[in-house]
C-alpha positions, 0 to 999 in steps of 0.5 A, spaced: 479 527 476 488 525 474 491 520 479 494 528 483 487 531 485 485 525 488 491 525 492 491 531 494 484 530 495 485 525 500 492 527 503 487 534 506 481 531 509 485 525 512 491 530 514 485 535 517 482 529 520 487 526 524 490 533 527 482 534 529 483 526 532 490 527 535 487 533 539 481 530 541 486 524 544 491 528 548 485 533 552 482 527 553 488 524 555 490 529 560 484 531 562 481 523 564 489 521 567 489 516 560 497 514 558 495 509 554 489 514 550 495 519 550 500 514 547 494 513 541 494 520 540 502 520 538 499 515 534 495 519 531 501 525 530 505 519 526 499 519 521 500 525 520 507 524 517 506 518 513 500 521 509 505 527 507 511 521 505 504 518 501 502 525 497 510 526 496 511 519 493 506 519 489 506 526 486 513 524 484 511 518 481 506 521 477 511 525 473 512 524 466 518 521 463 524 525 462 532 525 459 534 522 464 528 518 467 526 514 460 522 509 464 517 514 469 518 515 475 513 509 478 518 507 483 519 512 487 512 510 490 515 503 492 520 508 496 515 511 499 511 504 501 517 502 504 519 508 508 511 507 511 512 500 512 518 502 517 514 507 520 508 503 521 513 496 525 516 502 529 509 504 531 507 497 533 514 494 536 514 501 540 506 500 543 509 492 544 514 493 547 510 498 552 505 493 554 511 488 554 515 493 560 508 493 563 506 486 565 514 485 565 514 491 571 508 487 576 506 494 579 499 494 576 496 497 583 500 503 581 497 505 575 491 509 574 485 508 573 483 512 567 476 517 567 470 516 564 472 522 558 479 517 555 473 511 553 468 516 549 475 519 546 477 512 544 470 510 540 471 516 537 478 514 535 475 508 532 470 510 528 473 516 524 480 513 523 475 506 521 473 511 516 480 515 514 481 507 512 475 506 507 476 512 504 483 511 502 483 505 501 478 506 496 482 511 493 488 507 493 485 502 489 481 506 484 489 509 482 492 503 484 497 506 489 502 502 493 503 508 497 496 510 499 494 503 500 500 503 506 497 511 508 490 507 509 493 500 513 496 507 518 490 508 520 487 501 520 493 501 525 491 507 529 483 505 529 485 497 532 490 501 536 484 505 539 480 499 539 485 496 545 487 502 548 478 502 549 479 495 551 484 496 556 480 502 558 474 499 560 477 493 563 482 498 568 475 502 569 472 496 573 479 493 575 482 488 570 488 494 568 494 488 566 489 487 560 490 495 557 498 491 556 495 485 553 491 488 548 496 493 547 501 486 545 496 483 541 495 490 537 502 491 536 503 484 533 497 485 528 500 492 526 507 489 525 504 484 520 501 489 515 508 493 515 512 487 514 506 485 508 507 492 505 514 492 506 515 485 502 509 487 497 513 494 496 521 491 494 518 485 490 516 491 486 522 494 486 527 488 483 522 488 476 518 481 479 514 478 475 506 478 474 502 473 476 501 467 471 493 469 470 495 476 468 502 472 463 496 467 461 490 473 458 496 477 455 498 470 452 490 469 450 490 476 446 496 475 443 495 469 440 488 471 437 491 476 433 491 475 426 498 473 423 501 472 430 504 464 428 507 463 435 510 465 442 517 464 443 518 468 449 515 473 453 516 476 459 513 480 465 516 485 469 511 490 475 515 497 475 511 501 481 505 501 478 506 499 471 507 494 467 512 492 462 512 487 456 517 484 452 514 479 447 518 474 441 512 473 436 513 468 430 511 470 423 510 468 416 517 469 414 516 470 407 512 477 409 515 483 408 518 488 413 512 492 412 508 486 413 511 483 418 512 490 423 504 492 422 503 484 426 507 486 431 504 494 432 497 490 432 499 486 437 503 492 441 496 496 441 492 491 444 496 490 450 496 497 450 488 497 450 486 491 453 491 491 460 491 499 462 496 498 467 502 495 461 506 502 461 509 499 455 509 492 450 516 491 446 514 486 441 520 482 437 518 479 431 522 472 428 520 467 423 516 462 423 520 455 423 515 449 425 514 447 431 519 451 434 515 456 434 508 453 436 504 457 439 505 456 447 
C-alpha cells in the first residue's frame, strides 16, 4: 500500500472517530453540567482539523518532482508539522490558562458539581483517543511521516486531556473541585512540551541539518568497502523532509580512465541508494588519489 492510501486510510478513521467522540463529549457535557468535559470536547473538534492539515501535508509531499520542484516536495510536510505544533501549544496554553483563571478567581464553591454521565464520557475518551494514537503513530513510522507523527501526539494530547478532565471530575464528585484546574495546568504543560519537541524537530528539517553521526558513520562504512574507493574526502548530509540527501568526494586511482573512474562513482552511488532507503539521492565527485591526503577517513 503507497504512502497516500495509508494516509487517507488513517486521516478517515481518525476523522470518524473524533466526530463520534466529540459528540459523545458535548451530550454528555451538557447533560452532566460538566464545563471541563465540555471543553475536552472542543479539544476534540481541533483534532479534527489537525488531521486534515496532516492528510494535506502529506499528500503534497508525496508528489512527484516537477520543472520547478526539482528537489520533491518533502518539505511541505515540515510546514504542515509546524502548523500542528502551533495548534497543539494553542491547545495547551489555552486549557492552562483556564485552570490558571480558576484557581486564580478562589470561587471553588460556585462551581458545579459534574454528574455521573461526564466521568463515563472521559474514560471513553481516553480509551479511544489512546487508541487514535497508536494506530497513527504506527502508520506515522511505517511511512516516516513527520506530519502524521504530530496528528497522533494531538490525540495523545486529547487522551491526557480527558485523563484530567476524569480526575478532576471525580475529585469535584466527592468534593476536592480545585483539583479539576490543577490537573488541567500540569496536562497543559506536558502538551506544550510535545508541540515545542515537534515544532524544533520540524524546523531542524527545514534548514538541511545534518544527519546524525551514526547514520554519517554506516554510509562511510559502505563507502569504504567498495571496490576502487581509495578514500573519502569529504562527505556531507543534509535531512530534507523525509528524505536524505548525500553529497560525497571520493578518491581513485588516478591513472584510471573516465569510464573506469565514473563506474566506481555509480557503484557507490547505487549502494546508498540501496542500503539507506530514506537517502532520495547520492551525488558522488570523484578526485584523484594523492597519498595520505586522501586516506580513507
Amino acid at each position: 500500500m503507497d504512502n497516500n492510501k495509508i494516509v487517507n486510510r488513517v486521516s478517515v478513521i481518525t476523522i470518524i472517530s473524533n466526530t463520534v467522540l466529540a459528540v459523545i463529549k458535548f451530550v454528555a457535557g451538557f447533560v452532566a453540567n460538566s464545563k471541563a468535559m465540555i471543553s475536552d470536547a472542543i479539544h476534540t473538534l481541533s483534532d479534527i482539523i489537525t488531521t486534515i492539515i496532516a492528510l494535506i501535508g502529506v499528500r503534497l509531499a508525496n508528489r512527484d518532482d516537477d520543472d520547478t520542484h526539482r528537489y520533491g516536495h518533502e518539505r511541505f510536510e515540515c510546514i504542515a508539522s509546524i502548523l500542528l505544533a502551533m495548534l497543539l501549544f494553542i491547545t495547551g496554553f489555552e486549557i492552562g490558562l483556564s485552570g490558571i483563571k480558576t484557581i486564580m478567581g478562589g470561587s471553588y464553591k460556585e462551581l458545579t458539581t459534574p454528574g455521573l454521565l461526564a466521568l463515563v464520557a472521559a474514560i471513553i475518551s481516553i480509551l479511544g483517543k489512546e487508541l487514535m494514537f497508536q494506530y497513527t503513530i504506527r502508520a506515522a513510522k511505517k511511512i516516516k511521516s513527520d506530519a502524521l507523527k504530530a496528528d497522533a501526539w494531538h490525540h495523545r494530547s486529547d487522551a491526557i486531556s480527558s485523563l484530567g478532565a476524569l480526575i478532576g471530575i471525580a475529585l469535584s464528585m466527592v468534593g476536592f473541585k480545585i483539583f479539576d484546574s490543577i490537573a488541567s495546568i500540569i496536562i497543559a504543560i506536558l502538551i506544550c512540551k510535545v508541540a515545542v519537541d515537534i515544532f524544533f524537530d520540524a524546523t531542524d528539517k527545514l534548514v538541511d541539518k545534518s544527519c546524525d553521526e551514526k547514520t554519517v558513520e554506516e554510509i562511510k562504512n559502505v563507502i569504504k568497502k567498495e571496490n576502487g574507493v581509495l578514500g573519502i574526502d569529504d562527505i556531507k548530509t543534509r535531512i530534507f523532509g523525509s528524505k536524505i540527501y548525500v553529497d560525497v568526494e571520493i578518491s581513485a586511482d588516478g591513472n584510471k580512465t573516465l569510464k573506469q573512474t565514473h563506474l566506481i562513482a555509480e557503484k557507490v552511488h547505487d549502494k546508498i541508494e540501496m542500503k539507506f532507503p530514506d537517502v532520495k539521492h547520492c551525488m558522488v565527485h570523484v578526485n584523484p588519489y594523492e597519498g595520505d591526503k586522501n586516506e580513507k577517513k
